[in-house]
C-alpha positions as CSV (number, residue, x, y, z in Angstrom):
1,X,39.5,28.6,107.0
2,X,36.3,28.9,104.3
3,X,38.2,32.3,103.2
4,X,41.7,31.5,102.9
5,X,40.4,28.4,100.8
6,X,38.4,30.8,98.2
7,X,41.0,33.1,96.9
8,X,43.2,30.2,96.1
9,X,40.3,28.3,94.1
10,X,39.9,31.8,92.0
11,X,43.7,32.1,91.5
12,X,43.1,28.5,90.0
13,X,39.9,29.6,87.9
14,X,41.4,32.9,87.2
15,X,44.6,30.9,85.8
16,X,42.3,28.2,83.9
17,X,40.5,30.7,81.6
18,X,43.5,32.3,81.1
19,X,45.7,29.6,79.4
20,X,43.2,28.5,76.9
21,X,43.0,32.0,75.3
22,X,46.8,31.7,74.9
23,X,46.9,28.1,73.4
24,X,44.0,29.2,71.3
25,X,46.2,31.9,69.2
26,X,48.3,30.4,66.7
27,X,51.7,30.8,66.9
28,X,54.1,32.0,63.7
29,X,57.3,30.9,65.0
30,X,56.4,27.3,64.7
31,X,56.7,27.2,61.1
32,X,60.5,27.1,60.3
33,X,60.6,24.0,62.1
34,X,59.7,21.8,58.4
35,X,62.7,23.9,56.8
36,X,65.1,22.3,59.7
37,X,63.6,18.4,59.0
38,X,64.3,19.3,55.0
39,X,67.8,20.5,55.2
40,X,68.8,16.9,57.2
41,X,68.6,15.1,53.9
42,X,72.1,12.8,53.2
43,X,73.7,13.8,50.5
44,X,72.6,12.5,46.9
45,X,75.9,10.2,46.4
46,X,75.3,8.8,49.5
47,X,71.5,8.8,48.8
48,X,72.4,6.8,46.0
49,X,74.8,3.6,47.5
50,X,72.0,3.3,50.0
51,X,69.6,2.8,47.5
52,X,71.4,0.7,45.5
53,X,72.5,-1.5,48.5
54,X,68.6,-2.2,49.5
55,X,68.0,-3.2,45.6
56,X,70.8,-5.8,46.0
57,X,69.8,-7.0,49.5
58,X,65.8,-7.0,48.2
59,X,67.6,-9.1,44.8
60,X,69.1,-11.4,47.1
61,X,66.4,-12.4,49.0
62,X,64.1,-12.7,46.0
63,X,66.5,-15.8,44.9
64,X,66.7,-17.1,48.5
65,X,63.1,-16.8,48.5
66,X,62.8,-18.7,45.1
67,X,65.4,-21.3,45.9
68,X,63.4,-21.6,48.7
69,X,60.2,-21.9,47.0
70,X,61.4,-24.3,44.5
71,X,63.0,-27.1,47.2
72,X,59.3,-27.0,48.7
73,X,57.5,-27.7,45.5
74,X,60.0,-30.3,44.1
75,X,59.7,-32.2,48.1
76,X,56.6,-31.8,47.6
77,X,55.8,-33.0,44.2
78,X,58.1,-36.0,45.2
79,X,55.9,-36.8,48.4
80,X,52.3,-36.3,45.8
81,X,54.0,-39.0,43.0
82,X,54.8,-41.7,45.9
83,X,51.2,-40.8,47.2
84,X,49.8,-41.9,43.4
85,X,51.9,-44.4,43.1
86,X,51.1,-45.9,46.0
87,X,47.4,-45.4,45.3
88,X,47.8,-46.8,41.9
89,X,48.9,-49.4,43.8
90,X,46.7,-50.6,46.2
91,X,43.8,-50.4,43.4
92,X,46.2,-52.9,41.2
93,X,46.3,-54.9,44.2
94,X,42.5,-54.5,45.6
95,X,41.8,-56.0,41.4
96,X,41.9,-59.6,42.7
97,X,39.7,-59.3,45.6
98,X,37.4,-57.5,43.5
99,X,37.2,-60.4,41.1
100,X,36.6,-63.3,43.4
101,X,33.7,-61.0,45.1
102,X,32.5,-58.6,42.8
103,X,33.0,-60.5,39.3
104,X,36.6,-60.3,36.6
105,X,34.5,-57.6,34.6
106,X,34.9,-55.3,37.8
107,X,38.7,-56.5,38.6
108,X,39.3,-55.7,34.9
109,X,38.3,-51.7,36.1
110,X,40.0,-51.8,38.9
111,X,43.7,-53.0,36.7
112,X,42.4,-50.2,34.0
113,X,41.8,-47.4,36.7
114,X,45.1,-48.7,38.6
115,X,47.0,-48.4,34.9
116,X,45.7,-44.8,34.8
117,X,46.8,-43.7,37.9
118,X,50.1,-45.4,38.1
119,X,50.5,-43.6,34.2
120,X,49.8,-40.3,35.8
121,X,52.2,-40.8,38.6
122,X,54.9,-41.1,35.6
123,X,54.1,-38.3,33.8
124,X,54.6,-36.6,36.8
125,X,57.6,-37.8,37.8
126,X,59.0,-37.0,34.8
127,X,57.8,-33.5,34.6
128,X,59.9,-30.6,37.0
129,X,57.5,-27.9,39.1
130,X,57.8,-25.1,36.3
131,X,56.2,-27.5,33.9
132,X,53.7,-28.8,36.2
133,X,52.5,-25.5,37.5
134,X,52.1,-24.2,33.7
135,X,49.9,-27.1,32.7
136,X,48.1,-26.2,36.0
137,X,47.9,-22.9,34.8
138,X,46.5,-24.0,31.0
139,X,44.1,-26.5,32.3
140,X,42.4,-24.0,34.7
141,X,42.1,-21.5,31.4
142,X,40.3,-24.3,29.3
143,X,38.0,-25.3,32.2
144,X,38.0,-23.3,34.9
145,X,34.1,-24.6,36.5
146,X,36.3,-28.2,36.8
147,X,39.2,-26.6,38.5
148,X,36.8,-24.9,41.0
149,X,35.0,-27.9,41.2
150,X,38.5,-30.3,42.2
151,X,39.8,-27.5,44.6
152,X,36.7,-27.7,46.4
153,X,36.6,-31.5,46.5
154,X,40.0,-31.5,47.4
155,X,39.7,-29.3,50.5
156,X,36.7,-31.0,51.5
157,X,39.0,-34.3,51.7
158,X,41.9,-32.2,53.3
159,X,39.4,-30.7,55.9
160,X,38.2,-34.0,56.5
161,X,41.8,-36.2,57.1
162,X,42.8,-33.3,59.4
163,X,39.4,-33.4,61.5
164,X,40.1,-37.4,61.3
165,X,43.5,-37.2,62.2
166,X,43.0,-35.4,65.4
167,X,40.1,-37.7,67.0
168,X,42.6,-40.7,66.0
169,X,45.5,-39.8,67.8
């Protein structure tokens, strides 16, 4: 059985060294093969509709997108001038506690701050999102350390109410 087993194990070596030497030669009939992938090319009229049919569709969904854009940031400017308001609010309505404990000099702040902020919440109100997000845009040029400084203290309160939020409920 050991000899009927060997000549079949040096067929196999015998066939192993023998392919690699044939792989290992490069082949010259390979190369029309780019040619062929050229040729397929759609005609340039056609070329052209397509083209013109993905600017359209990409124009299209650039306004979608910006309608889209635009409801979000009016909703949400909406939502941020109730927000002030209401805050303006509450520190209009926290004045009178604040003068029977604190003294009418402090109350007197507290109606001035609430003034402020209730004055802000108008100006805001009366402003649309393109108008808003170019003052943004000028107040960040003429002090950009403060507008670093108020996004950072602004996500620190975010980070904070959403940690909060989750141990409350």
């Amino acid at each position: 059985m050991a000899e009927t087993e060997k000549p079949a194990v040096a067929k196999k070596a015998a066939s192993k060294s023998a392919a690699p030497k044939a792989v290992a030669k490069p082949s010259k009939a390979k190369s029309p093969a780019p040619k062929a992938v050229a040729k397929v090319q759609p005609a340039k009229g056609k070329n052209d509709n397509v083209k013109s049919k993905v600017k359209s569709d990409m124009n299209d969904f650039k306004a979608q997108a910006t309608e889209s854009v635009r409801a979000a940031a009016t909703k949400g400017k909406d939502r941020a001038t109730e927000a002030v308001g209401s805050i303006g609010k509450l520190i209009r309505d926290s004045a009178g506690t604040i003068d029977e404990n604190v003294g009418k000099q402090y109350g007197d702040y507290a109606r001035s701050a609430a003034d402020m902020v209730e004055g802000f919440a108008g100006k805001m109100d009366a402003k649309d999102v393109d108008a808003l997000a170019e003052d943004a845009r000028q107040f960040i040029r003429k002090s950009p350390a403060v507008a670093i400084g108020a996004a950072a203290a602004i996500g620190f309160v975010l980070a904070r109410l959403v940690r909060s939020g989750g141990k409350d409920a």
